[in-house]
C-alpha positions as CSV (number, residue, x, y, z in Angstrom):
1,X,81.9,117.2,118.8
2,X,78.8,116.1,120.0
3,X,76.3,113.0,119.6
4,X,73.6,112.6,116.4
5,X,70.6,110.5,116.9
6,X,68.8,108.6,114.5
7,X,66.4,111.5,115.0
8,X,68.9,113.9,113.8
9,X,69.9,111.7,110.5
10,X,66.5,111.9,109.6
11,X,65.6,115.0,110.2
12,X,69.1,116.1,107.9
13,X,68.1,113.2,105.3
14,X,64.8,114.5,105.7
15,X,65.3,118.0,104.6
16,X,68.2,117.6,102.1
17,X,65.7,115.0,99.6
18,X,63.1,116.9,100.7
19,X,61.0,113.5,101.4
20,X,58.9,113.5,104.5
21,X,60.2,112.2,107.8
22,X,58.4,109.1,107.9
23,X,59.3,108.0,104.3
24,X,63.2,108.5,105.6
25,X,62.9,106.9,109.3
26,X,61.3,104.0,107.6
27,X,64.0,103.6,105.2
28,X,66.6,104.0,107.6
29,X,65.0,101.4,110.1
30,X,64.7,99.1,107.1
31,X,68.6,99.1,106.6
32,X,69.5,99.4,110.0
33,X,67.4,96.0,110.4
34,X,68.8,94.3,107.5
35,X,72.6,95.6,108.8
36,X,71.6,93.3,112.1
37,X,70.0,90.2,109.9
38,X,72.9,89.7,107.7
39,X,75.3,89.9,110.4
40,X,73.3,87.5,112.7
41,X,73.2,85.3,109.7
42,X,77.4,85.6,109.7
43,X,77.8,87.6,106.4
44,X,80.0,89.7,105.8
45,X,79.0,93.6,104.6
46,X,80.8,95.6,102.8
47,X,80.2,99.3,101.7
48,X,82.4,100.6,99.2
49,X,84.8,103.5,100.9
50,X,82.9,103.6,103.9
51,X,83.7,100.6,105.8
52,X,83.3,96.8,106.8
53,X,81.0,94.7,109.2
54,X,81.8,91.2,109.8
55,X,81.2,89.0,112.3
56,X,84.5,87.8,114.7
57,X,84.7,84.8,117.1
58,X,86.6,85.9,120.8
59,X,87.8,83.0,122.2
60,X,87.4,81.9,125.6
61,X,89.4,83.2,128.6
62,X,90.1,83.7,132.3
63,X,89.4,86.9,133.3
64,X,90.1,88.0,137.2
65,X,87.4,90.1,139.3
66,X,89.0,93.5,140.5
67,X,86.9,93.5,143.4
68,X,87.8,89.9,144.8
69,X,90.5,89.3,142.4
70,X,88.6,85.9,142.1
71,X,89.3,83.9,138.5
72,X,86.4,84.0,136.6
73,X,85.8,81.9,133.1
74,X,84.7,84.1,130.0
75,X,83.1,81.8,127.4
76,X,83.7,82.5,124.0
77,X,81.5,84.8,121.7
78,X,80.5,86.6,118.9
79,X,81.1,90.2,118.4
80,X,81.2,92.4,115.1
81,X,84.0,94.1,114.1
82,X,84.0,97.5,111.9
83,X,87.1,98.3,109.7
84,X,86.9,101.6,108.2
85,X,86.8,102.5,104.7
86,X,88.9,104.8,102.9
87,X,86.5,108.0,102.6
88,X,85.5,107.6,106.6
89,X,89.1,107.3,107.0
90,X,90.3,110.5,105.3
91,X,87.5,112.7,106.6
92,X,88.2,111.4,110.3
93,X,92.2,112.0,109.9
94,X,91.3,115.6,108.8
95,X,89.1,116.3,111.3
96,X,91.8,115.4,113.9
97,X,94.2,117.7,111.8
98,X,91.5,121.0,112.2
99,X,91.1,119.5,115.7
100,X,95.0,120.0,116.0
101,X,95.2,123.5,114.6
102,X,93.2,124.9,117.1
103,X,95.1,127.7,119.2
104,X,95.4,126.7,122.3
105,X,94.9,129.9,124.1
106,X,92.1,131.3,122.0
107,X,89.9,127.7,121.3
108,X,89.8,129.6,117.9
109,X,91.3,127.8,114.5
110,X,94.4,129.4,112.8
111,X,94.2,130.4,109.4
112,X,97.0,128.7,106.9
């Protein structure tokens, strides 16, 4: 399991519409821009079977300093929260079910 860059997504969106690599980045920076505006704005997004953004209040608290063990107030904020749709959801459980099929002595999958 490794990391994919924006780099990578357009480079695989890239070749699989066969549209040219600007064309794709500019697309993808397009909705990655209005991802951020509507959620800055407080909307909701939802994307049938892959997932929802929305915006949650944390309220404040008193949070301690490990260092000095000192009491230190956290105001409240904003963060977003992601709940995952239904076809993210089945292809992470069965990646953690090949994940869990791997031998352990070998690294190598079993064949069932």
């Amino acid at each position: 399991m490794g990391t994919i860059t924006k780099k990578d997504l357009v480079d695989r969106i890239a070749s699989q519409t066969d549209l040219k690599r600007s064309d794709v980045r500019e697309v993808i920076q397009a909705f990655l821009d209005n991802v951020i505006d509507e959620l800055g704005d407080g909307n909701r997004l939802e994307f049938r079977d892959f997932g929802v953004f929305e915006i949650r209040e944390r309220a404040a608290r008193m949070a301690q300093n490990p260092r000095t063990l000192e009491r230190v107030p956290v105001p409240a904020r904003k963060t977003v929260k992601f709940k995952v749709g239904r076809l993210m959801k089945r292809a992470v459980d069965e990646e953690v079910a090949a994940d869990a099929v791997v031998s352990e002595g070998t690294g190598e999958l079993s064949a069932h």
